[in-house]
N, C-alpha and C positions, 0 to 999 in steps of 0.2 A: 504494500500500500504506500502510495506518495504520503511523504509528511506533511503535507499541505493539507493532505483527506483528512488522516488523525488528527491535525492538531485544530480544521476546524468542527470536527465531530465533536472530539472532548472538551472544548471550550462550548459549543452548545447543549452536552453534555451538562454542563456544571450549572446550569441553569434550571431553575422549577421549570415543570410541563403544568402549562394548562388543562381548565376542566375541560371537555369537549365530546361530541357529540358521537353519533353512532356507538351509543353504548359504553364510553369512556368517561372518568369524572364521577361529578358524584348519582350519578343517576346508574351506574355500574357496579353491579356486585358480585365481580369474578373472583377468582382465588386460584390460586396455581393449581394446575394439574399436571396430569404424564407423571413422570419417576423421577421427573429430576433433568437432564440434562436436553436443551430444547436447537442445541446448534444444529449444524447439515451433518446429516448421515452421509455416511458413504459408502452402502450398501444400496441394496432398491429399496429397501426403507423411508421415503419421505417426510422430512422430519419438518411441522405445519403451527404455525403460532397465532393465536387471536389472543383478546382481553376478553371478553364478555362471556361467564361461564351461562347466561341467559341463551344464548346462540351454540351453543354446545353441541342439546343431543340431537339439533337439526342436523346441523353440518357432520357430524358425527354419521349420521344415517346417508347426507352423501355423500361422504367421502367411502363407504361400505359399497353404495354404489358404482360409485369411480374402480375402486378394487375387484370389485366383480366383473367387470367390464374389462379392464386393462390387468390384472392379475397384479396391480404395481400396491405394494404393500402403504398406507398413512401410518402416521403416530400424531394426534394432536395434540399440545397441550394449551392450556389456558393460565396465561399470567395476568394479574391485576395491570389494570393502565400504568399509573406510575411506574411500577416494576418492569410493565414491557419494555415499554422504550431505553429505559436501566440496560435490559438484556440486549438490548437491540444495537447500542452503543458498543457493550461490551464484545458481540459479534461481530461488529464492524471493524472492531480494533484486532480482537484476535483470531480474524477472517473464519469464521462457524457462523454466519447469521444463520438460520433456521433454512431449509431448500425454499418454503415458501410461508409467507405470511403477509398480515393485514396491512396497510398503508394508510395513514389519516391527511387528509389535507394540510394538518397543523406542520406537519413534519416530512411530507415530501419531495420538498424543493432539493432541503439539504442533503438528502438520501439520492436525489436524482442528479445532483450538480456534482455530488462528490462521489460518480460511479459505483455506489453499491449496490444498486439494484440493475438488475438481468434488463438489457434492451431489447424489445418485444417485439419493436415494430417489423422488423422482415418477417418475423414469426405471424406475427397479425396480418402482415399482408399475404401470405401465402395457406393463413387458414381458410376454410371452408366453412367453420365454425363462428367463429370471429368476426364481425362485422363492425366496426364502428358507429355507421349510421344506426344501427339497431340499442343504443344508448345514449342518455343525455350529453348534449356536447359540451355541456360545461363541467360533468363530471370527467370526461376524457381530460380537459383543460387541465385539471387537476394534480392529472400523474403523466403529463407531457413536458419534457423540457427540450428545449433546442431542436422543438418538430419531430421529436422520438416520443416512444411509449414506452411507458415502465410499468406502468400496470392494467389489470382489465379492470372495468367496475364491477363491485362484488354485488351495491344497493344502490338505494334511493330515500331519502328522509323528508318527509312532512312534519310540522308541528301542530298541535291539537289542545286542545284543554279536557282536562280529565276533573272531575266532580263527584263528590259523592254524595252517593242518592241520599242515602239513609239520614244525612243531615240538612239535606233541603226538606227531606220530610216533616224531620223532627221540628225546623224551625217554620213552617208551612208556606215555603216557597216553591216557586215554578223550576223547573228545570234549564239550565243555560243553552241558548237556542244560539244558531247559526245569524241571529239576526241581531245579537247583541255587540255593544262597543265596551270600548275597554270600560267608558264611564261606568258600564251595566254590572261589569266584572267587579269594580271596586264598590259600587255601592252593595251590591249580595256580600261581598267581603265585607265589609263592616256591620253585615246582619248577624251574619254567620261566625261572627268573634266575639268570645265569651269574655268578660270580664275578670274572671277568674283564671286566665290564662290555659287551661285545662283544652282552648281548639281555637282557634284561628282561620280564617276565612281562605288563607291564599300563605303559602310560600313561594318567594322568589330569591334562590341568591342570588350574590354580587358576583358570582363565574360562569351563572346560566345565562351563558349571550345567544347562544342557536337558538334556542329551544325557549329564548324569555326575551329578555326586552331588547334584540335586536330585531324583533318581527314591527315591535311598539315604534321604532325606529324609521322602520320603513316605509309602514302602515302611514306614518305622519309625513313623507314628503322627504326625511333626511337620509344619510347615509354615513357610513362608517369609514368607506376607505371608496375613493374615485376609481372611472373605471380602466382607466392604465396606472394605477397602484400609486400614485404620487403623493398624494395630499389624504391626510386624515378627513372627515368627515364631523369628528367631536364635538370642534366649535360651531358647525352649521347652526342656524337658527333653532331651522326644525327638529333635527338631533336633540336640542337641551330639552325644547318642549316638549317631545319626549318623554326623555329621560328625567325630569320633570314632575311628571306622571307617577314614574317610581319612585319620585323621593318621597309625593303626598302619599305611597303606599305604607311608607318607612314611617313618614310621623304620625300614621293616623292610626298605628300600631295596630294592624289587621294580619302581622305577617311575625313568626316566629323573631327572638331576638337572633341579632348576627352571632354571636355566642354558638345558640343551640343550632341554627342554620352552618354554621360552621361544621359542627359534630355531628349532624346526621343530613344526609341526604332529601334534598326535596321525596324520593318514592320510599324512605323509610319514615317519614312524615307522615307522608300520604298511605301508608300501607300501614302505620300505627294508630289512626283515625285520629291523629291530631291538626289535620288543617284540611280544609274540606276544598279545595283546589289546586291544582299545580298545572305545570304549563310542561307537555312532555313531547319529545321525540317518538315517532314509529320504534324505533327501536328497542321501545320499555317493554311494547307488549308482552313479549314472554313473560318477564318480572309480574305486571298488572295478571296475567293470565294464569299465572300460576300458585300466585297467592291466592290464599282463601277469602281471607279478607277483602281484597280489591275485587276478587273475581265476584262476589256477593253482592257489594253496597255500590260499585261506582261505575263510570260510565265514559265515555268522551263524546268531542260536539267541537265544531271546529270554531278556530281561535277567535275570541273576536275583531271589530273591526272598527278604523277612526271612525270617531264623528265628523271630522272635519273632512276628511277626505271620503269617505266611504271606503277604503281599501283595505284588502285582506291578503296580505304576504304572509308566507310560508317562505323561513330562511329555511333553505337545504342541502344537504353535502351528502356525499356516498364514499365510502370507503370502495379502495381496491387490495386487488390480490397481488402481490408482487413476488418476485422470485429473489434470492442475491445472485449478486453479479460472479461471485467468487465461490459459488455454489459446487460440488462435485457430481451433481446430478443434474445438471440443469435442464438438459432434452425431458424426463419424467414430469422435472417441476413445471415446465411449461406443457405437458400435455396435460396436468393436474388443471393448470390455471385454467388452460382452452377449455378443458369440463367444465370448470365451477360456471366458468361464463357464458355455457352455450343454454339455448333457449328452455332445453328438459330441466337441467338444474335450477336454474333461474327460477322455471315454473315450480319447482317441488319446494323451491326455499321458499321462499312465496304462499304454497298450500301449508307447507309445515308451521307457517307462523312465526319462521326465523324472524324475519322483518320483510319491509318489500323489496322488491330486488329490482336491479339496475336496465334488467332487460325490458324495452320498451314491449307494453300490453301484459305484462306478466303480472304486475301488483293485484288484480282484479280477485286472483286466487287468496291472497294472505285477505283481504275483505272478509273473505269467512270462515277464516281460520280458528275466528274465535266470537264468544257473545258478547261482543261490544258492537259499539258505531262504529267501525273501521272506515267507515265509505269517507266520515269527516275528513281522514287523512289524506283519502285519493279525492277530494274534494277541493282541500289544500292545495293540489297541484293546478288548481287554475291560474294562479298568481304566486311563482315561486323566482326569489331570489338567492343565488350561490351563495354561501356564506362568507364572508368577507375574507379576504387570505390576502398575502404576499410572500415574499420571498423568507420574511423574519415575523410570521405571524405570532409564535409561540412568543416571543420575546415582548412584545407590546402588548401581547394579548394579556399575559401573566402582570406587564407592569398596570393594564387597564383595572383587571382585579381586585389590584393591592391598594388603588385608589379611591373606587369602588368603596373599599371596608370604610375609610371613613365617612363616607355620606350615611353609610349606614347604621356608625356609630354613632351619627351628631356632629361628629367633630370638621366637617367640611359639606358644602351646599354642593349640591348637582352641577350649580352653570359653571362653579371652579375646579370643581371634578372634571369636569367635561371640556373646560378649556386647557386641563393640562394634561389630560390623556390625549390631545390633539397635539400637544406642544411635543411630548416624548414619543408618541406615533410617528410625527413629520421629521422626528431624527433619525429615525430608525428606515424611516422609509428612504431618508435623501443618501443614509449611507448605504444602500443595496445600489 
């Protein structure tokens, strides 16, 4: 490996990962699996890495499939988000990255700029399988660098609002309808918040940007990051007034303290019947589906939408499948990927309720995969914007966070929040 790859791996390395989406962060509750050692086999063994043990015994079930088929041996394992990319670092330095594994927006510029992931594109152009046009082109944009492909898409993510019934009952309110605005969401939240602290109408933390108030964001006319990557978005008008929105959520104390929102997850919140709303990812399903509790009392309905504009975005990202560059199996690993991404797997991940998947017309199956409103989510795809990236997303995104906490402490307003996660964004973007 050039010293130039390592030493900007492990200086990005030494940086906190942000919370993020497709099942990462705090809306994620994987745990390590396999036996222990998750780098490249070098054997026909294919040795395969995700985070979300939610997405498990789908993919588990085709990867069974792929082996039956092609007689090529999987091993999955499953590392917690923070820990992945731990591991992921750690492969890149002592050239084992796993033969294939997930890829997130957050983090594949730098995997794609410093040659560790497998180039695909001749491979894509000579499948049968593989088509591009047959996927969102801004999830391709994604794991593209320099007019190459690193990876296929694995999904596709919508945001939704999830509620629980049992507590609109209790308090004898209507159900949250597709027709409601944020106003609508925060006044049931202030119905819905007990005095006694014992349930709360609404969590939202200060690192749910996909899946929370970067949808608030859009919905109102502003924006995060322009659209050749130059200029933050932060200080826009609309952006504050926005964000804004979220701070009267913060003092009008409808929403867990930052404290306890720290230490547990908006869906362990939501899955311990202490906040009767959150704002979630396609990708929870499994989590919401398999628990008892969510699977009983609650429901989804798609996000609401401004008053002022009338608009209903759906920020969305997809994960891809990617191979290492420096892999010992790489021919396997890429007829591994060419399955996950052709239209049969796509469809079964899809019916199994993994989440929805990246191949265009296929999400229609995960709809009813389970007894929820699922349609709210492919509903959400009327009006969908990629979710904000650049070449140093993790970096700004982690300092937006950390900014974030003190609005939510009290200890700093929104519009100075908001003016100086624009001011360390526009340095971070001028130095790419």
């Amino acid at each position: 490996m050039k010293l130039k790859k390592l030493t900007a791996l492990c200086l990005a390395g030494a940086m906190v990962l942000s919370t993020a989406a497709c099942g990462g962060g705090s809306g994620d509750s994987g745990s390590s699996g396999g036996d222990g050692d998750s780098g490249s086999s070098e054997g026909g063994e294919l040795s395969i890495s995700i985070w979300d043990t939610n997405q498990e015994p789908g993919i588990n079930e085709i990867l069974a499939d792929f082996t039956e088929e092609t007689g090529i041996k999987t091993k999955l394992t499953v590392v917690k988000w923070d820990e992945y990319w731990t591991m992921l670092e750690a492969g890149a330095q002592g050239g084992s990255l796993p033969d294939v594994f997930w890829m997130h927006s957050n983090e594949s510029e730098r995997y794609m700029s410093n040659d560790m992931l497998l180039d695909l594109t001749d491979k894509i152009a000579e499948s049968d399988v593989i088509d591009p046009a047959n996927y969102p082109e801004d999830i391709w944009g994604l794991y593209t660098h320099e007019d190459k492909y690193y990876a296929v898409p694995k999904d596709v993510d919508t945001i939704a609002l999830w509620y629980n019934k049992t507590m609109f009952d209790e308090a004898e309110m209507e159900y949250p309808t597709a027709d409601w605005t944020w106003d609508d969401m925060f006044e049931a939240a202030k119905k819905l918040t007990k005095d006694d602290g014992s349930q709360y109408g609404l969590a939202l933390r200060n690192d749910n940007n996909q899946a929370g108030y970067y949808n608030m964001i859009y919905d109102n006319g502003g924006f995060v990051i322009n659209d050749d990557k130059t200029e933050s978005g932060w200080d826009d008008p609309k952006t504050i007034e926005a964000m804004e929105q979220v701070e009267e959520f913060i003092k009008a104390g409808v929403m867990p303290s930052m404290e306890t929102m720290s230490e547990n997850g908006e869906d362990v919140l939501f899955q311990s019947g202490k906040v009767a709303m959150v704002l979630q990812g396609s990708w929870m399903l499994a989590a919401y589906r398999d628990n008892e509790y969510t699977a009983e009392n609650c429901d989804c309905v798609e996000l609401p939408k401004s008053a002022t504009t009338d608009r209903r975005v759906s920020i969305y990202n997809g994960l891809g499948w990617a191979a290492s560059a420096s892999g010992s199996n790489t021919e396997n690993a890429w007829k591994l990927i060419e399955y996950l991404g052709s239209e049969a797997a796509q469809k079964k991940q899809a019916e199994l309720g993994v989440t929805m998947s990246a191949y265009i017309g296929t999400s229609d199956a995960w709809a009813d995969s389970a007894d929820f409103n699922l349609e709210a989510y492919l509903n959400m795809m009327d009006d969908m914007v990629i979710r904000p990236y650049s070449k140093s997303t993790v970096t700004w995104e982690n300092e937006d966070n950390e900014i974030l906490k003190e609005v939510y402490t009290g200890d700093k307003s929104m519009a100075d929040a908001c003016k100086e996660m624009a001011d360390q964004m526009n340095e971070k973007l001028a130095e790419e």
